[in-house]
Backbone as CSV, one residue per row, in Angstrom:
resi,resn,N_x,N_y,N_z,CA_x,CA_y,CA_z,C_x,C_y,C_z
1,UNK,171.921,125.074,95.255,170.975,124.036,94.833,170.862,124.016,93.312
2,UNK,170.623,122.881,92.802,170.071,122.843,91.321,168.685,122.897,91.150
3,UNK,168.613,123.166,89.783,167.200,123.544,89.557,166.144,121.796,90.069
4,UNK,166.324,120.790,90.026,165.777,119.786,90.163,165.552,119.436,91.860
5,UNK,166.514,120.258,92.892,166.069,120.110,94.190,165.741,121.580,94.610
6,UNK,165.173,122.665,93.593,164.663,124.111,93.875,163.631,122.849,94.162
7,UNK,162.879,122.775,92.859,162.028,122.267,92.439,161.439,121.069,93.412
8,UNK,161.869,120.428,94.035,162.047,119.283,95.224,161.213,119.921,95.814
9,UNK,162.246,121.068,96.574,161.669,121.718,97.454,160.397,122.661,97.446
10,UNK,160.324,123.135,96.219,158.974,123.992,96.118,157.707,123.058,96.434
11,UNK,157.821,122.207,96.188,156.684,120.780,96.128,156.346,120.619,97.393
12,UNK,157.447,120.228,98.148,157.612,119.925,99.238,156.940,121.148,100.181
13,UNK,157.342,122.373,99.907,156.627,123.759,101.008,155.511,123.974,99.821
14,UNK,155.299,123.655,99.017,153.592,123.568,98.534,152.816,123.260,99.253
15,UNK,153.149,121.512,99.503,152.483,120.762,99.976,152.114,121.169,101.371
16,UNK,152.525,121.790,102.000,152.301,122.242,103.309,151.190,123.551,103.698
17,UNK,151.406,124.393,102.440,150.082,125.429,102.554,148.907,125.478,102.617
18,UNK,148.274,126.011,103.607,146.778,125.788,104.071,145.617,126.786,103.539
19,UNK,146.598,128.235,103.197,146.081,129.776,102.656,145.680,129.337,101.338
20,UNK,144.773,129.373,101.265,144.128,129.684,99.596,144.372,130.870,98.664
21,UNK,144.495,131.785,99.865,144.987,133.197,99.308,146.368,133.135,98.759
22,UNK,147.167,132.284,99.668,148.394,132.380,98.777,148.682,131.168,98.309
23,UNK,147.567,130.578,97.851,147.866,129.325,96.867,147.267,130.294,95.798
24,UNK,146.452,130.813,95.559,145.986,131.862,94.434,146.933,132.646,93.910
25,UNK,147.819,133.474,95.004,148.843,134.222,93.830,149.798,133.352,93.405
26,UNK,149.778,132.349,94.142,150.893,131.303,93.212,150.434,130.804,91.819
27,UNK,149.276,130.538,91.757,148.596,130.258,90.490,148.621,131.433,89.897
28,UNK,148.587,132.467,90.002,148.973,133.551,89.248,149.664,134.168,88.977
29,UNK,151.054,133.740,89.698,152.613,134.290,89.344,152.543,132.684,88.309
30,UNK,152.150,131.346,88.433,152.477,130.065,87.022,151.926,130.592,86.122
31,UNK,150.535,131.359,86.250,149.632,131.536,84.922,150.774,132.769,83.935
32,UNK,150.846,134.203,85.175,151.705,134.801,84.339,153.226,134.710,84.068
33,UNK,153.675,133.518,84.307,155.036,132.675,83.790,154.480,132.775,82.836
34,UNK,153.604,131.913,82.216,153.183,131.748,80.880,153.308,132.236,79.812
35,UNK,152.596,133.471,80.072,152.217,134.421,79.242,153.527,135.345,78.642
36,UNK,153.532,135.564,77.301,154.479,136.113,76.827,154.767,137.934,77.512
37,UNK,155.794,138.251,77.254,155.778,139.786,77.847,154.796,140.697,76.947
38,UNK,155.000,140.115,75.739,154.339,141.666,74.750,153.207,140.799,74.475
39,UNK,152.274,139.683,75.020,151.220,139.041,74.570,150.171,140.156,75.614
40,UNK,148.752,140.322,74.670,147.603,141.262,74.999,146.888,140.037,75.500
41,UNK,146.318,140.654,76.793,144.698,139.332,76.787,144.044,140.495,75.651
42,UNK,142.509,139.809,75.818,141.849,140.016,74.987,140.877,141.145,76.059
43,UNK,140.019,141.968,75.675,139.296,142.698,76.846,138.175,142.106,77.594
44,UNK,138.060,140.697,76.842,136.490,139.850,77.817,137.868,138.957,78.725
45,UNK,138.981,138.685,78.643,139.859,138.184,79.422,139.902,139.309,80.964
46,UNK,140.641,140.607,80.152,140.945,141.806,81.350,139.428,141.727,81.946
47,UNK,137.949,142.056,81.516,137.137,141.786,82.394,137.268,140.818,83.303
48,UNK,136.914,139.581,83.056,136.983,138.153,83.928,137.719,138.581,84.820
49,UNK,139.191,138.773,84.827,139.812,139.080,85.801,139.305,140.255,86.836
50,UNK,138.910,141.028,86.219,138.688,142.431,87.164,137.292,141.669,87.996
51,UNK,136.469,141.124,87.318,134.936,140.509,87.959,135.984,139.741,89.292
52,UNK,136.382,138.796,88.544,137.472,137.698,89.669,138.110,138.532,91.047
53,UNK,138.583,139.533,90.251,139.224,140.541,91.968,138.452,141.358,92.635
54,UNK,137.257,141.767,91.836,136.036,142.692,92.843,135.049,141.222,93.541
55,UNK,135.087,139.962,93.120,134.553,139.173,93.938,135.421,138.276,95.490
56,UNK,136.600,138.891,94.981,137.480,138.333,95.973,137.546,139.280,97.134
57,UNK,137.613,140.598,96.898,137.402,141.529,97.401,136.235,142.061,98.278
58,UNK,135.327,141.484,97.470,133.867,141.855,98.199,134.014,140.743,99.107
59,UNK,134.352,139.515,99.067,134.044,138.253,100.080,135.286,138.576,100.843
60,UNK,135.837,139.736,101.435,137.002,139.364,102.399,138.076,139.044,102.209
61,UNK,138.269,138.922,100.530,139.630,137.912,100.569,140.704,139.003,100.480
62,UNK,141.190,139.689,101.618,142.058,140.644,101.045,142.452,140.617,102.426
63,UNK,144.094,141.795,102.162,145.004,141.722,103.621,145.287,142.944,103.642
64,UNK,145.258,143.869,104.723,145.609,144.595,104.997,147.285,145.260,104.379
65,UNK,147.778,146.452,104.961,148.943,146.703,104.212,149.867,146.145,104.867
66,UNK,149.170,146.455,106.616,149.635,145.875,107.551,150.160,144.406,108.064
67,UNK,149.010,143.612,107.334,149.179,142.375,107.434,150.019,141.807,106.345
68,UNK,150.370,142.423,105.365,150.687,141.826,104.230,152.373,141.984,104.976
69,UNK,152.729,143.133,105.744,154.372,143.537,106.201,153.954,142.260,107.126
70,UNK,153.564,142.089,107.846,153.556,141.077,108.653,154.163,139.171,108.017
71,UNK,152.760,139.001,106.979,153.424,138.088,106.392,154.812,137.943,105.508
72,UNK,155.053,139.184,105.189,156.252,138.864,104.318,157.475,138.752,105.337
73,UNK,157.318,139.300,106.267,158.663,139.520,107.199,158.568,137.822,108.199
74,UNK,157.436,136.886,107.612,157.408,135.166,108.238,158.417,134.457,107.260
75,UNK,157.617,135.090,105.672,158.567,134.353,104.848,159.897,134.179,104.519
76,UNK,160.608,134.820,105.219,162.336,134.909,104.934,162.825,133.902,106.822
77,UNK,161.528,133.425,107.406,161.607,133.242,108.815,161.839,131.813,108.578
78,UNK,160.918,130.746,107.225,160.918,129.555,107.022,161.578,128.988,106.243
């Protein structure tokens, strides 16, 4: 494939996801595309984030180790 029907296609199995959870690490594997390798956040940045994952955490939003082998062994299925 070329990069213009990767790209097709990523859109396309975007569009289909219902998980918020893994619409979230997708936004966070684009965010850290971004970001340079040797770029620092700042330490009120590294907070935010850490607040962001102990609130995700406290509300449930998390998967087992178990479940996580589970889902990854769907994704090579679709």
């Amino acid at each position: 494939m070329d990069l213009q029907a990767d790209l097709k296609w990523i859109h396309k199995e975007l569009d289909k996801v219902k998980d918020p959870i893994f619409i979230e690490a997708i936004k966070n594997m684009l965010k850290y595309n971004k970001k340079v390798s040797s770029e620092r956040i700042s330490i009120e940045q590294y907070n935010q984030e850490i607040d962001t994952s102990i609130a995700q955490i406290e509300s449930g939003q998390t998967y087992t180790h178990q479940q996580m082998e589970e889902r990854i062994k769907k994704w090579g299925k679709q």
